[in-house]
Phi, psi and omega in degrees: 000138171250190198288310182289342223259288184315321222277341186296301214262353189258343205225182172294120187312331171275332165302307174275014113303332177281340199259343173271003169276333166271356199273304178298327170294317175289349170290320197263301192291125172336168160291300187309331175281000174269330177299283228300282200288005167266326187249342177247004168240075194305328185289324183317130140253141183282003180280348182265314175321277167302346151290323188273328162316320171286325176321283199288325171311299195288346169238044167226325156254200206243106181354288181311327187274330177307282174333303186297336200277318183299324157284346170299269202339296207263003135273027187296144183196121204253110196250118144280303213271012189200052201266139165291339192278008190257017161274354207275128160312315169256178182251150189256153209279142174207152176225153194219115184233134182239169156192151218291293175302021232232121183236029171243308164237105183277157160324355187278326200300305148007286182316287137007275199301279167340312175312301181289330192277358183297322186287357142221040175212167166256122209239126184253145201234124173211124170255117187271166155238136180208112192290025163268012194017252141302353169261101157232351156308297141302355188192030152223084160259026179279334171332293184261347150316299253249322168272330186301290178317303179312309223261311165337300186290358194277000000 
C-alpha cells in the first residue's frame, strides 16, 4: 500500500481522494509549472492550486475506481518473454509517448520499453517536453492530440 492508496482508505473517501490528490500534483506536476505560476502570479498559493485541482479530480472520479487504477499501476509488469504480440501473424504497431519532465515513468523506462518491443513490433516513439510532467497527458492535450491524430493517420 502507498501513501496514496492509506490516505483513500484512512479518511472519508472524497476526502481521502482529495488529499492523495493533491499529493500526486505535487508529486506529477513539473517543477517549471509551479516556478511559471509563482513568478507571473504574486497572489497564486499553491494551496488553492491543489484543492481546486483536487476538487475537480474528485468529481470525476470515483475512489474506488481510483484504487483499482492505483493498484493496476503498481502492479503492472509488461513480461517479455512471454508477450502475446511476438506471437502476432503480423507485425504490430505500438506508439510510445514519453515526457521529459515526467519522474513517475521517465524517459529512460520509454526507452526501455521501446527497446525490448522493438525486437518484435514496429514501435513509433515520441518525448514530448511539458511542465506539466506526468499529468502532461492530461492536461497538454494539443500535444498528444497532435501526436495520437499523426500516428492515426498513417
Amino acid at each position: 500500500m502507498d501513501i496514496q492508496d492509506a490516505l483513500i482508505r484512512m479518511l472519508p473517501r472524497d476526502k481521502g481522494l482529495n488529499m492523495a490528490r493533491q499529493l500526486a500534483n505535487i508529486s506529477y506536476v513539473g517543477e517549471k509549472f509551479f516556478v511559471e505560476h509563482q513568478i507571473g502570479d504574486i497572489n497564486w498559493q499553491l494551496s488553492h492550486f491543489l484543492e481546486e485541482e483536487a476538487d475537480s479530480f474528485v468529481s470525476r472520479f470515483d475512489s474506488s475506481s481510483y484504487l483499482c487504477f492505483l493498484h493496476a499501476m503498481r502492479n503492472f509488469n509488461l513480461n517479455f518473454h512471454n508477450l502475446p504480440l511476438a506471437d502476432c501473424p503480423s507485425v504490430p504497431k505500438v506508439l510510445l509517448v514519453g515526457c521529459e519532465e515526467d519522474i513517475l515513468f521517465p524517459v529512460w523506462v520509454v526507452e526501455e520499453t521501446e527497446s525490448r518491443l522493438s525486437n518484435f513490433t514496429e514501435v513509433d516513439k515520441k518525448i514530448v517536453s511539458s511542465k506539466f510532467g506526468h499529468d502532461a497527458f492530461l492536461m497538454d492535450d494539443k500535444i498528444y492530440s497532435k501526436i495520437l491524430k499523426e500516428y492515426f493517420l498513417k
